[in-house]
KOLMIFI-667614 format. One line per 4 residues: number of its first residue (from 0); their letters; for each residue x, y, z of C-alpha. Coordinates in pm, 1 decimal, padded with zeros to 6 digits. Layout:
<nodes>
NUM	A	X:Y:Z  ...;
</nodes>
This chain:
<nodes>
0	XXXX	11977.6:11174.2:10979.9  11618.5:11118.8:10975.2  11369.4:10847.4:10819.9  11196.5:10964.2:10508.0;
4	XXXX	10819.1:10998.8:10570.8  10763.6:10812.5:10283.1  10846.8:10466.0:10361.3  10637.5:10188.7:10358.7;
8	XXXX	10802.9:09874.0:10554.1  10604.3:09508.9:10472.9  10667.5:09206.4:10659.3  10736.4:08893.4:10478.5;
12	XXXX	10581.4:08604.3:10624.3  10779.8:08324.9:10470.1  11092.1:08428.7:10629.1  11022.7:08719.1:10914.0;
16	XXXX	11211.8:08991.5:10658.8  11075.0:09290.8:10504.8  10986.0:09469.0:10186.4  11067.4:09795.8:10259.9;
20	XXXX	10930.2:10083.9:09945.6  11045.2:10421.5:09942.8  10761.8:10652.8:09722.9  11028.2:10949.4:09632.2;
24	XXXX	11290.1:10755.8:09521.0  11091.4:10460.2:09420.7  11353.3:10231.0:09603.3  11279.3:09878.2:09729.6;
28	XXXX	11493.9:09688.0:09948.6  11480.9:09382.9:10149.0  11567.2:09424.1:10528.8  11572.0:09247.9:10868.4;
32	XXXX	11394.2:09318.4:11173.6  11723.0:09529.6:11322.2  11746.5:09746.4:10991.5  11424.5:09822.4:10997.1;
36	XXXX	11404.9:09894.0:11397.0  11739.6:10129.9:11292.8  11553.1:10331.6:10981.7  11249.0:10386.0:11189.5;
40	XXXX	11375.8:10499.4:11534.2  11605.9:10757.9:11355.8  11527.9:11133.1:11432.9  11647.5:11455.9:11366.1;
44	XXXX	11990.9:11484.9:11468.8  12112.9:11089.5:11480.0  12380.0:10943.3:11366.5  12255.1:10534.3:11221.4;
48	XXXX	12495.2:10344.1:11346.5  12527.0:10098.4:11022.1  12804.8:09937.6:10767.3  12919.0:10264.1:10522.5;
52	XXXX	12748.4:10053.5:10270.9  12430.5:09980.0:10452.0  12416.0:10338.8:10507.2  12472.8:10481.1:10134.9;
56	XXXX	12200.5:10257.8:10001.7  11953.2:10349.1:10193.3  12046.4:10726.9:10125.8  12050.9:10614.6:09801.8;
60	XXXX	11704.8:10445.4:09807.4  11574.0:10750.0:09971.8  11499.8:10584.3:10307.9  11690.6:10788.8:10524.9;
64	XXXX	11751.1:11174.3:10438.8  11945.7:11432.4:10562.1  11799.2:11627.4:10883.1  11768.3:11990.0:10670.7;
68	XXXX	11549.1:11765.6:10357.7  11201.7:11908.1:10338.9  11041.8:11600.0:10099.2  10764.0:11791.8:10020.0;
72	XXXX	10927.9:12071.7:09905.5  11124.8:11880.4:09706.2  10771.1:11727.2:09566.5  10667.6:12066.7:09471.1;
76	XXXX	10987.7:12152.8:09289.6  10951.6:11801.9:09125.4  10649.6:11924.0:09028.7  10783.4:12305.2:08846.9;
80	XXXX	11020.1:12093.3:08705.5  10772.0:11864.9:08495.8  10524.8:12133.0:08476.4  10752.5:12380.8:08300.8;
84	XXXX	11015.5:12147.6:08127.5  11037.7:12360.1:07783.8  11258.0:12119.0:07590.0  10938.7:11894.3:07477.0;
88	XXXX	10593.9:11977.8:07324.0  10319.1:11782.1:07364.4  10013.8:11791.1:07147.4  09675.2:11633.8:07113.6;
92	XXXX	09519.5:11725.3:06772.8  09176.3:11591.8:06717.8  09121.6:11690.7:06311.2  08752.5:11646.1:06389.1;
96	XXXX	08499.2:11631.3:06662.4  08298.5:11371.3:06431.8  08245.5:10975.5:06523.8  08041.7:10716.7:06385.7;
100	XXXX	07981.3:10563.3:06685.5  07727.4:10609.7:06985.2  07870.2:10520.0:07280.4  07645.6:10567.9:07550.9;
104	XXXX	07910.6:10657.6:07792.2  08098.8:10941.7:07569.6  08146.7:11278.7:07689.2  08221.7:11502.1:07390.9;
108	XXXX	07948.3:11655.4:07196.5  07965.1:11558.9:06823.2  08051.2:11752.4:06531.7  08093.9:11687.1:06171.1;
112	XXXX	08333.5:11979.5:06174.7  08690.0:11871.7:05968.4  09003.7:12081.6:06028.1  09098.7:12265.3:05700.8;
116	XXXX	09392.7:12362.0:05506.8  09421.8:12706.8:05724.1  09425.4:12537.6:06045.4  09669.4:12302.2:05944.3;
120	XXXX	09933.5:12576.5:05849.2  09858.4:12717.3:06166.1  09908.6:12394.2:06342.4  10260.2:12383.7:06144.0;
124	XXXX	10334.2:12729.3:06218.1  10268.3:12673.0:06574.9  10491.9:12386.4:06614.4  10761.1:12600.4:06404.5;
128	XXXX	10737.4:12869.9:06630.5  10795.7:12616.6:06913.8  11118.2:12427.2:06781.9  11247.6:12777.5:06726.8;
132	XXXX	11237.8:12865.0:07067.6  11414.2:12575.9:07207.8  11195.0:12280.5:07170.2  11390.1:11938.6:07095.5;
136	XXXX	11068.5:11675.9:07092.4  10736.5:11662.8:06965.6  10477.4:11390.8:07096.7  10177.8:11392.2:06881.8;
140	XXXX	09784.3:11223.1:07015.7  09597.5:11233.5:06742.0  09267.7:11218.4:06856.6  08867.8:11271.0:06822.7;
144	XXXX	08563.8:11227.2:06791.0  08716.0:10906.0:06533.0  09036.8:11071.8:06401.0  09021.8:10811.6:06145.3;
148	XXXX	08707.8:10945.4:05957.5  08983.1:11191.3:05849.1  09292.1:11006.3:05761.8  09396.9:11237.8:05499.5;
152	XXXX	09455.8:11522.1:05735.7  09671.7:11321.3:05982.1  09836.5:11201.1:05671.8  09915.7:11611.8:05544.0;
156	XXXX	09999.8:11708.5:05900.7  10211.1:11427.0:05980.5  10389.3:11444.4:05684.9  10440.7:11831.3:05725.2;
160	XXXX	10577.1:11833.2:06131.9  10785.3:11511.3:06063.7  10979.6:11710.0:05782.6  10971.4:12038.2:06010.5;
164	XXXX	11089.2:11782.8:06285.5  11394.8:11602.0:06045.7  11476.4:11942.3:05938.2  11547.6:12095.0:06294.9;
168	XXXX	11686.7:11749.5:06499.2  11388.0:11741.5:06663.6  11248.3:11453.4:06809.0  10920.4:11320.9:06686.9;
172	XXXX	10674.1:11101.1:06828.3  10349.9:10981.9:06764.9  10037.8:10741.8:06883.4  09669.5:10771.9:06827.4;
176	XXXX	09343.4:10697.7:06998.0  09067.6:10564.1:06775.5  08732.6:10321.2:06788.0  08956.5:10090.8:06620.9;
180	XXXX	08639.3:10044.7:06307.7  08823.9:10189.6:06046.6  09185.6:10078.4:06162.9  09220.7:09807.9:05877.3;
184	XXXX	09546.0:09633.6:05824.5  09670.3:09879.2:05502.8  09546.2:10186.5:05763.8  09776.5:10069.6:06048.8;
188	XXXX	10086.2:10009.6:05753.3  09996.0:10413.6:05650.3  09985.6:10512.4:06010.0  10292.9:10347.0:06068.8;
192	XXXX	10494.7:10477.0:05771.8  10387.4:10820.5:05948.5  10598.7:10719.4:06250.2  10267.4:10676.6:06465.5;
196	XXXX	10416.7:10348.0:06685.4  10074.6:10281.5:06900.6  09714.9:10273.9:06886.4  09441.6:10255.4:07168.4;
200	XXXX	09151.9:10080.4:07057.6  08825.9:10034.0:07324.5  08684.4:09702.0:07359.0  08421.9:09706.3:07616.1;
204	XXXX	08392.0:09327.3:07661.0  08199.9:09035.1:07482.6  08051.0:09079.3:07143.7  07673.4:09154.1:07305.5;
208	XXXX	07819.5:09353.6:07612.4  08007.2:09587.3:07333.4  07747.6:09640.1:07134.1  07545.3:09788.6:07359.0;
212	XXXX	07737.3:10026.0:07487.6  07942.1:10077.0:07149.1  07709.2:10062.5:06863.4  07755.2:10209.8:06544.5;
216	XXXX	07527.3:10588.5:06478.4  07274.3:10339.8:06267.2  07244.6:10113.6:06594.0  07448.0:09837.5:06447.5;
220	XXXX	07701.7:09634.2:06637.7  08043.9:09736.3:06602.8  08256.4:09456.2:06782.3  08307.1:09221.7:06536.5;
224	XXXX	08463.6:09473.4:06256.2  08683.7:09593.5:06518.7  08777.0:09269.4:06631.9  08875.3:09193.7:06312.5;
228	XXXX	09081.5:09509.5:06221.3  09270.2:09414.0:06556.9  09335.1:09087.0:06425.9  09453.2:09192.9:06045.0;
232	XXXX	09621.5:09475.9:06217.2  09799.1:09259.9:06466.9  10207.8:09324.9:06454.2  10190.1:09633.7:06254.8;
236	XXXX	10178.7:09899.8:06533.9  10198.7:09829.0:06908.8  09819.4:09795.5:06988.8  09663.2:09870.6:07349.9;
240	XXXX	09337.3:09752.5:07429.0  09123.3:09966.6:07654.0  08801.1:09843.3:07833.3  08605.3:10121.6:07993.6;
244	XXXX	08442.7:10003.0:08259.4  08148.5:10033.4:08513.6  07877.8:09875.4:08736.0  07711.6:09697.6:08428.0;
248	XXXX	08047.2:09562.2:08271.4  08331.4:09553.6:08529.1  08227.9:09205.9:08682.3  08319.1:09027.7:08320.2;
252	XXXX	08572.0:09236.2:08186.9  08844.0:08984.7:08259.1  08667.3:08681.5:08133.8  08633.8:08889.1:07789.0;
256	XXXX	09010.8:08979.3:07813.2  09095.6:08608.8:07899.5  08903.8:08474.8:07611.7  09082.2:08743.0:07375.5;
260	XXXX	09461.0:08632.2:07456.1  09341.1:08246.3:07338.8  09263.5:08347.6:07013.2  09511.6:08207.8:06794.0;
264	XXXX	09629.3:08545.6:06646.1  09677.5:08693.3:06975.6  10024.4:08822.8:06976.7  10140.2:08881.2:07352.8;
268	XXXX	10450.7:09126.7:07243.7  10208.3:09330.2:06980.3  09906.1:09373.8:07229.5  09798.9:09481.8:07591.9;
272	XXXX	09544.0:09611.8:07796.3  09418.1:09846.0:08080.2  09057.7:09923.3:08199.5  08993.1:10265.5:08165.4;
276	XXXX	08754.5:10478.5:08415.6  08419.1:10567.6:08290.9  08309.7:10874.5:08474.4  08040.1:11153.3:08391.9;
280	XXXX	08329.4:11370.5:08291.9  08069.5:11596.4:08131.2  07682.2:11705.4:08050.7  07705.8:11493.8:07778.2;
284	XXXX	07774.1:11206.0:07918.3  07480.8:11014.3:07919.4  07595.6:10731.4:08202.0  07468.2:10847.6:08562.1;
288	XXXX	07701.3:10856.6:08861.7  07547.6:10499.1:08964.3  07712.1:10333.2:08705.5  07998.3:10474.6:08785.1;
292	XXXX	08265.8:10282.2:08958.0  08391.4:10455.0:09322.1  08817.1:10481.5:09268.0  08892.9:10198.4:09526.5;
296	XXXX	08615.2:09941.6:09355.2  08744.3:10086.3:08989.5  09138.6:10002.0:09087.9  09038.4:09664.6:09246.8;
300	XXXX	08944.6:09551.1:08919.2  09240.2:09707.5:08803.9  09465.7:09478.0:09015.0  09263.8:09161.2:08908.6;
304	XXXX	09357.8:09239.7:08527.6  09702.8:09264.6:08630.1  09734.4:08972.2:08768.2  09533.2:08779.7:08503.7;
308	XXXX	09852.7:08953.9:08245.1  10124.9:08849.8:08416.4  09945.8:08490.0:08534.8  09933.0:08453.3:08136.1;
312	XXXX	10269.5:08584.6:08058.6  10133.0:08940.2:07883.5  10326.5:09112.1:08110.5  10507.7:09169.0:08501.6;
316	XXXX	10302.6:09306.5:08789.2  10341.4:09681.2:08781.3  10582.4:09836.4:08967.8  10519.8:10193.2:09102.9;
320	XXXX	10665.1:10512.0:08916.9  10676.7:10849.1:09022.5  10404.5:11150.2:08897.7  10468.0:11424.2:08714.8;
324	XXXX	10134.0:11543.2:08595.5  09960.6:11521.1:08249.4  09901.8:11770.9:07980.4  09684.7:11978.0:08099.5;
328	XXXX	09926.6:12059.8:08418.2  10236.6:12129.1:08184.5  10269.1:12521.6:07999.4  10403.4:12332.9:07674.4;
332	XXXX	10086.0:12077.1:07623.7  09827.6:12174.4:07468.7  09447.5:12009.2:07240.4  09408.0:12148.9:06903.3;
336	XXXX	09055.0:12095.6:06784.8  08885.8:12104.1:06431.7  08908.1:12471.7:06474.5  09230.4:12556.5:06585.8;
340	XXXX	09106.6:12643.6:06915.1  09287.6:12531.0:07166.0  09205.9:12338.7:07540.7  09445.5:12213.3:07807.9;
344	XXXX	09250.7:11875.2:07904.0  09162.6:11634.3:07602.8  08800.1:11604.3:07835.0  08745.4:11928.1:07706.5;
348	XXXX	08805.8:11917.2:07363.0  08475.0:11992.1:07230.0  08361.1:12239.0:07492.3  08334.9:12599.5:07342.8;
352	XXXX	08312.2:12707.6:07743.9  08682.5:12538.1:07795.5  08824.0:12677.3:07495.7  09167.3:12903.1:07672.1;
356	XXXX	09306.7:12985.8:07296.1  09319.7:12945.5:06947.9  09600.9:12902.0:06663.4  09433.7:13158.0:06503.3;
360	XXXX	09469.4:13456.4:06770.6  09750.5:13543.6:06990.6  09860.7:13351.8:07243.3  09719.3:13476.2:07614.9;
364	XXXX	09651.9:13289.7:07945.0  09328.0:13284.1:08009.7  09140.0:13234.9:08356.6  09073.1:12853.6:08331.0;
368	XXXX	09460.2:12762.3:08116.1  09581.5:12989.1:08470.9  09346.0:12736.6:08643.4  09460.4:12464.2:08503.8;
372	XXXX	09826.8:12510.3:08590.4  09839.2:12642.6:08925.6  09568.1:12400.6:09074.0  09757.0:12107.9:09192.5;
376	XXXX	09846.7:11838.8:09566.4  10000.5:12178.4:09680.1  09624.8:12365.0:09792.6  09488.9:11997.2:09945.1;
380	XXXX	09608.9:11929.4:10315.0  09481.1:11543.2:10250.1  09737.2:11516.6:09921.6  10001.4:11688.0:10190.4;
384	XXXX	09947.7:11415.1:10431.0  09912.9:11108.5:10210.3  10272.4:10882.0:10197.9  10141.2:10777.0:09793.8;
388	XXXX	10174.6:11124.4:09711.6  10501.6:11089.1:09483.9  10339.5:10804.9:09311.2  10041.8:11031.0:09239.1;
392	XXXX	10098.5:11410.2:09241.4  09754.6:11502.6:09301.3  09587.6:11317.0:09023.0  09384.5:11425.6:08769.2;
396	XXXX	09341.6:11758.1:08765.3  09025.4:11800.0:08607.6  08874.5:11551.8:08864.0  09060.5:11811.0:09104.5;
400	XXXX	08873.9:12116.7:08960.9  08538.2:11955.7:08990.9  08569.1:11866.6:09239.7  08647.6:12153.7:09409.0;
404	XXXX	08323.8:12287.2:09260.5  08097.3:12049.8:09352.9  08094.8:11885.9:09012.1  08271.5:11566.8:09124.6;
408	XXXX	08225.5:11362.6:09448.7  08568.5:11295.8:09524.9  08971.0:11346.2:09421.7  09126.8:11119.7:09149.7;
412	XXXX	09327.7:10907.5:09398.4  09639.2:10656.3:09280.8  09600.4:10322.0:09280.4  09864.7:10285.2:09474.6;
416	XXXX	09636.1:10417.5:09753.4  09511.1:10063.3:09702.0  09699.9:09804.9:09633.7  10045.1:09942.7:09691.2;
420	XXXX	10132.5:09615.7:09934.2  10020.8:09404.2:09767.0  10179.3:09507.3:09411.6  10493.4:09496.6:09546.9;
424	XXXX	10442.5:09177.0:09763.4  10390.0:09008.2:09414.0  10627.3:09171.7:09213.1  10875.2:09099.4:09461.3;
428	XXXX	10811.7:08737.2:09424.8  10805.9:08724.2:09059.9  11172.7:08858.9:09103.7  11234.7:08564.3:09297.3;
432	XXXX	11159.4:08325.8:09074.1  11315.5:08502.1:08791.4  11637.7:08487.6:08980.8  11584.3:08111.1:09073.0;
436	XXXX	11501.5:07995.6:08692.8  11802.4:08195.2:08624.7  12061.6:08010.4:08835.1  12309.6:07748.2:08698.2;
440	X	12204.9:07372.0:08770.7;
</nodes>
């Protein structure tokens, strides 16, 4: 037997224990000075000389392994597994590239562009096509430019794949990412009756600090009609805040936040949040790369809204799960824009240059979808090395491919390159007092 090579042992102050993390098997134990010595001495060829028990947990936990297991390969087949899983199709549909907002930190280019009736059959032909070749779930993004300025088409499409869906036993799933100015109370009811369970809405702070990064096209403010859909809409669909942030807006993101779960409406079960990244994804990104927050500052404030959630009761510290890639690393994910054309990342969408299909055409793989797919942790000797790399797989993979051409200063690493300790150190304690409120008196 042989340690795995990714553990991660923590020493508990309070009582000379440890918190010992496993990152492929995402197992967390508590252990003694002994165990640990035991674990961490082991080589190639030992035998641990532990309890039966002792011994099949930590196999179990994944913190010993068998002298012949090659972790990494198993990461890479972890990997193939996820990346060509053919039993669920994901889809982001954006029905237009249009918004009526400015943000001054948005990467897509706008276009008043609508999909039509053709591209919707398509759409429905594609997904058809699909559940006749094996596929048994459907996850729908619906997605933009503002995906609300065209509620009727989400409302034809929907309705059309959740009958193809019913018909065939497949499942069907949906959420959607707007601006949240349009999401009125009898929106989020229609949305819901067309089994769309979530919505992402972007908040970018205080009424004034909004506003100027999220106006409306006119130059209007835009915060306090979406602050007041959230609040009509409250307990219809789950809602999830996001608050981009950067250099000018990071620092009083939280207070904002804080402020927000007061309100009186404020339902904890019916609303979180996460602070989203703002990068210069593309050229039309009008924010320069000083505003941009580097990963390690951008996940510190990360850790600080965690902690302000589960200080309030919104929610438990994180706890670490393993990567499997995103869309644009999987063969059955795909972007449908206004067109029908098609893109693997949703950064894309927009981009006539990233365009690697279209409904309307057969179906090839073009240089960049081939890109897409095969670039992953596997061609970096620094993902190879790094003990976080189950938790994070590589990252994003657009990040990746810039990066690679010069286009992006550095890899998209996991926050648990960050704070890994001291996530755990605090959910472990939370645990602990969970058990202790839970004991008889």
């Amino acid at each position: 037997m042989k340690q795995s090579y990714y553990n991660f042992f923590f020493k508990l102050e309070s009582n000379g224990q440890y918190l010992a993390y496993n990152a492929r098997e995402n197992g967390l134990a508590l252990v003694d000075e002994r165990l640990k010595s035991v674990v961490c001495s082991l080589s190639p060829g030992d035998v641990p000389q532990l309890p039966e028990e002792v011994a099949r947990n930590l196999r179990l936990g994944g913190f010993i392994v068998d002298d012949e297991m090659d972790e990494y390969r198993l990461l890479q087949v972890r990997r193939r597994q996820a990346q060509y899983d053919s039993k669920r199709l994901g889809l982001t549909i954006a029905p237009t590239q249009n918004c009526n907002l400015a943000c001054k930190y948005c990467y897509e280019t706008p276009s008043r562009l609508v999909m039509d009736e053709q591209t919707i059959e398509r759409t429905e032909a594609f997904v058809k096509q699909q559940i006749d070749s094996g596929v048994k779930g459907l996850d729908i993004a619906w997605y933009g430019g503002e995906p609300l300025l065209c509620m009727d088409v989400i409302a034809k499409l929907s309705s059309r794949l959740i009958a193809l869906c019913d018909g065939h036993g497949v499942n069907y799933n949906a959420a959607i990412v707007t601006n949240g100015t349009l999401f009125s109370r009898t929106t989020a009811e229609r949305l819901k009756d067309l089994r769309v369970w979530q919505a992402q809405i972007t908040v970018d702070g205080d009424r004034w600090t909004h506003d100027q990064r999220r106006p409306y096209r006119g130059g209007q403010g835009s915060f306090e009609k979406i602050i007041g859909n959230i609040k009509e809409a409250c307990g219809v669909i789950q809602i999830i805040i996001r608050i981009n942030i950067d250099t000018n807006n990071a620092d009083h993101a939280l207070t904002f936040f804080d402020d927000l779960t007061s309100q009186p409406w404020f339902e904890k079960e019916k609303i979180t949040a996460y602070f989203g990244h703002v990068r210069k994804t593309t050229n039309s990104c009008k924010c320069s790369e000083e505003e941009c927050l580097k990963c390690g500052d951008f996940w510190k404030h990360e850790a600080q809204l965690h902690n302000l959630l589960a200080a309030k009761g919104l929610g438990a510290h994180p706890y670490p799960t393993a990567a499997s890639g995103c869309g644009a690393t999987t063969l059955m994910s795909s972007t449908i824009g206004p067109r029908g054309e098609i893109y693997k990342c949703w950064n894309d969408c927009g981009d006539s240059t990233k365009i690697v299909g279209s409904l309307h055409e057969p179906s090839t793989l073009s240089p960049l979808h081939l890109e897409y797919l095969t670039e992953s942790f596997e061609t970096d000797e620094e993902c190879r090395e790094c003990k976080v790399l189950p938790l994070c797989m590589g990252g994003c993979v657009d990040i990746r491919i810039k990066a690679k051409r010069g286009e992006a200063d550095s890899k998209d690493c996991s926050r648990w390159r960050y704070y890994l300790e001291d996530t755990l150190r605090k959910f472990y304690l939370q645990k602990m007092k969970e058990q202790a409120k839970a004991k008889p008196t």
